[in-house]
C-alpha positions in Angstrom: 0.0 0.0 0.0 1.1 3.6 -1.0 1.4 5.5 2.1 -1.0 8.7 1.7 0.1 12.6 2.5 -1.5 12.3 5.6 0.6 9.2 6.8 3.4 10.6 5.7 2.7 13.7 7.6 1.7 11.8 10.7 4.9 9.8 10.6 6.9 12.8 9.9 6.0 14.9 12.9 6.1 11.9 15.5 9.2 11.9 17.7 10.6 8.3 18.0 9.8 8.6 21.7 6.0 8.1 21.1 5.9 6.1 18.4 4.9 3.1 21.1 2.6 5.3 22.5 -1.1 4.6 23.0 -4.3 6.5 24.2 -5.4 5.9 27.8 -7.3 3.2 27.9 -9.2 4.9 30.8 -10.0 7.8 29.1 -10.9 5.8 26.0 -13.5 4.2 28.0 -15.0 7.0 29.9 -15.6 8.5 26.4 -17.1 5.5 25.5 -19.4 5.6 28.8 -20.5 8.7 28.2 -21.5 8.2 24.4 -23.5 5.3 25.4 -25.2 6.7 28.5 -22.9 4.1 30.7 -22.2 3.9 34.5 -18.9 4.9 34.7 -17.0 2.7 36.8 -13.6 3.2 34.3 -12.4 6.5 35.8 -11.2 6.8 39.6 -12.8 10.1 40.9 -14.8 10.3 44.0 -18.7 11.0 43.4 -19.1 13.1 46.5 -17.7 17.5 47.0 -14.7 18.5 48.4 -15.4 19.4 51.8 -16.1 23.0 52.2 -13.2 24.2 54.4 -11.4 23.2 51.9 -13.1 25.1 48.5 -12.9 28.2 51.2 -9.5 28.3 51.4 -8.9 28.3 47.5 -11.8 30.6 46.9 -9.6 32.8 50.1 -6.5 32.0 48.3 -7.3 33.8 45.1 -9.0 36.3 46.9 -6.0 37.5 48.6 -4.3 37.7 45.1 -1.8 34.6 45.1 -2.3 34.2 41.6 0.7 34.7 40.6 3.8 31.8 39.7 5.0 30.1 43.2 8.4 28.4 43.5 8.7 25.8 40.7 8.9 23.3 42.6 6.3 24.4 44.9 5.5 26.9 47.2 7.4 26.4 50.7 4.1 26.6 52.8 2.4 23.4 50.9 6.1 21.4 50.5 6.3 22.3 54.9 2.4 21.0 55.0 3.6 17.9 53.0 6.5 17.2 55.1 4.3 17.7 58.4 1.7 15.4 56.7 4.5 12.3 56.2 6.0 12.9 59.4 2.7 13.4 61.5 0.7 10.3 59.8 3.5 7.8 58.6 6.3 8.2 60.4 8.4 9.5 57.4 11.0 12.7 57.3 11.5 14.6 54.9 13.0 17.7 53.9 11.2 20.1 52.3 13.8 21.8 50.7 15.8 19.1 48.9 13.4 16.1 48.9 9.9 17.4 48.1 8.1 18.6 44.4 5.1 19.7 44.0 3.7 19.1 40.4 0.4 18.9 38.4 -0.5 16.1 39.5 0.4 12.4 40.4 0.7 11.7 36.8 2.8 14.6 35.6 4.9 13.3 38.9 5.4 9.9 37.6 6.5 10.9 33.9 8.8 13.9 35.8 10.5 10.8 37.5 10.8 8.6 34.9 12.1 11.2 32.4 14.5 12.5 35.1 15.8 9.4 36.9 15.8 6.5 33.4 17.8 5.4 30.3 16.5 2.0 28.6 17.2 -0.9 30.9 17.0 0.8 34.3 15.4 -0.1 37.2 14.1 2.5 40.1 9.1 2.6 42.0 12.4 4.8 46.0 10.5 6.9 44.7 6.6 8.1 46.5 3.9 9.6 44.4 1.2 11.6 45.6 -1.8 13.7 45.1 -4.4 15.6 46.8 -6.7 14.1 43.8 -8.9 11.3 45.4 -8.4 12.0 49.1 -10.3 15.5 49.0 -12.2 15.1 45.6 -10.1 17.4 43.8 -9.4 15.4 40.9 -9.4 18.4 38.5 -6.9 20.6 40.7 -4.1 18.7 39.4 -1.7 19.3 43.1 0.3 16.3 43.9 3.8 15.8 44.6 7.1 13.6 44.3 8.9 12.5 47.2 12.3 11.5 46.8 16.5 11.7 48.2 17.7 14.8 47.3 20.0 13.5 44.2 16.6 12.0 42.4 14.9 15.5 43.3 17.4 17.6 41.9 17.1 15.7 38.4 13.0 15.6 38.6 12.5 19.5 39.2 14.5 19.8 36.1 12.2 18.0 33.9 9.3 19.3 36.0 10.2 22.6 35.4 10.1 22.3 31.8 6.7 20.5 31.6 4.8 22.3 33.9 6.7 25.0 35.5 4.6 24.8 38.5 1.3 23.9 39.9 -1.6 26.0 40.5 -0.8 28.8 43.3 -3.6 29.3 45.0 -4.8 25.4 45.0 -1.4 25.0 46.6 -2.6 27.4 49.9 -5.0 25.5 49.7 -3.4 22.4 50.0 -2.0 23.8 53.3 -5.1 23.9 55.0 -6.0 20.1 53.8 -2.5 18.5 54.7 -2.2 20.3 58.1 -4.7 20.8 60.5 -7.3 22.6 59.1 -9.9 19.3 58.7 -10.5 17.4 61.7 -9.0 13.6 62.2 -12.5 12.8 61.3 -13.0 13.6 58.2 -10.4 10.7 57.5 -11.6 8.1 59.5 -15.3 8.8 57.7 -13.7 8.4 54.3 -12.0 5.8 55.1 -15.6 4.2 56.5 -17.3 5.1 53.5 -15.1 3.9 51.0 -14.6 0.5 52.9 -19.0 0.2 52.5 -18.1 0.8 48.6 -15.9 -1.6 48.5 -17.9 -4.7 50.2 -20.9 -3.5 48.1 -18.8 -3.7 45.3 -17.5 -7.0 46.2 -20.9 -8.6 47.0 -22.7 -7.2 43.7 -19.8 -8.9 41.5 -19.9 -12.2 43.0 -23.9 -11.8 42.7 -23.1 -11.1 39.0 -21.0 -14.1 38.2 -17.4 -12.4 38.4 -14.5 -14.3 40.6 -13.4 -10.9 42.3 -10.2 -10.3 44.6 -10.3 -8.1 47.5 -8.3 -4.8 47.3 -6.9 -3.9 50.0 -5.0 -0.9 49.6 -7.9 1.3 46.9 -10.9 1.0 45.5 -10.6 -0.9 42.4 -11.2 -4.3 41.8 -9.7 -7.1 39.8 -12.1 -9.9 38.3 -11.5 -12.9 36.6 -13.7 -13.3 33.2 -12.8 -15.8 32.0 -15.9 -18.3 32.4 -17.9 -15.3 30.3 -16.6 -16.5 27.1 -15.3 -13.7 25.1 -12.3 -13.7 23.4 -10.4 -10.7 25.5 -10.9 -8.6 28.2 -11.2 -5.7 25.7 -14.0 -7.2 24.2 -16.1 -7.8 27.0 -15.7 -4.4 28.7 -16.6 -3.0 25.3 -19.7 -5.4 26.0 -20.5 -4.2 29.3 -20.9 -0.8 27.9 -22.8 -0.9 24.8 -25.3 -4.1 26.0 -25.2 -3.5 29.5 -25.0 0.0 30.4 -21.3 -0.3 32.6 -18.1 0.5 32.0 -14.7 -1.0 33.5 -11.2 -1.1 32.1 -9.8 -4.0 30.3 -6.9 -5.1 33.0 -4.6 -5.3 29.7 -4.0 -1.8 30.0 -2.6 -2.3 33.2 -0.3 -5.7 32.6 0.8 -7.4 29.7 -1.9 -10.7 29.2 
């Protein structure tokens, strides 16, 4: 076959880098969810607000102007919140100034670290990922941070600095007030009670359904086998789910070579 102009083209301006890249597989299926009037069970966000201390102090945040770019790699207040947070809740020490980076994100924090830290062949996982994402139902805030020994951090607030320059400054402040003391010990205890109830429902609705599920133990998603369903993948069937059933889920592919 003759490859066409727009081949060509698409070839052309495709670095090497990307040419093994692929869409999400997540995002692929919430699209899919949406076009077909789905439950969307393929994308992990939390179905309930932010609490409401916590909207105040970004809505006071911008008020009082900090609009304006923090420190790259994050503003000292959040990265001395974040530290207190580790220390306070696991046990863990470490110092703000050479071992903490606040980025857009968990997932901008990953591909910072992997771009920074990687050639071919390496292995690293001394590296901790975070976010403020699914613990306060901030998903679309895009704060999390990279936690790391001070030679790894050096090299990752390079790269971050040139993808992102810097997270959001006012969601940052208010990331202060959400990582120190500003929600009671409560609130976690509660979520942490709530999403526990998900979970078993989860579990018990599954096994009603037919699907040989494993209990998580550390998040809220769940593994199934599918095997005695009779399709030919698991891409197949989730593509199933949604267009016959009216549920979407993510073919575990994405996550692990089959």
């Amino acid at each position: 076959m003759v490859p066409t102009n727009a081949t060509v083209l698409r070839s052309r301006f495709r670095s090497q880098r990307i040419a093994q890249f692929t869409e999400s597989v997540i995002r692929e299926m919430t699209r899919l969810a949406v076009r077909h009037g789905a439950i969307n069970l393929a994308q992990g966000f939390p179905d309930f607000p932010a609490h409401a201390e916590l909207k105040n102090a970004a809505v006071q945040a911008i008020d009082a102007d900090i609009n304006q770019y923090a420190i790259t790699w994050g503003a000292k207040p959040f990265r001395d919140a974040i530290a207190a947070k580790y220390q306070r809740t696991y046990g863990m020490e470490f110092d703000p100034e050479r071992e903490i980076t606040v980025c857009c994100g968990a997932t901008e924090g990953i591909i910072a670290s992997l771009l920074a830290v990687l050639d071919p062949g390496d292995e690293v996982r001394s590296i901790l990922v975070n976010s403020m994402s699914k613990t306060y139902s901030v998903t679309g805030w895009r704060v999390g941070w990279v936690l790391a020994s001070p030679d790894l951090t050096g090299s990752i607030r390079k790269i971050h600095d040139f993808l992102t320059v810097g997270a959001a400054a006012p969601l940052q402040q208010a990331g202060v007030h959400a990582l120190g003391l500003g929600l009671p010990e409560r609130y976690y205890t509660q979520l942490s009670q709530e999403y526990a109830e998900r979970r078993d429902h989860l579990l018990t609705s599954l096994q009603g359904a037919g699907f040989k599920s494993f209990m998580p133990h550390g998040a809220y998603y769940f593994m199934t086998d599918i095997s005695s369903f009779g399709f030919a993948d698991d891409a197949s069937f989730v593509c199933h789910l949604i267009t016959h059933v009216g549920v979407a889920a993510v073919p575990g592919s994405s996550f692990f070579p089959m």
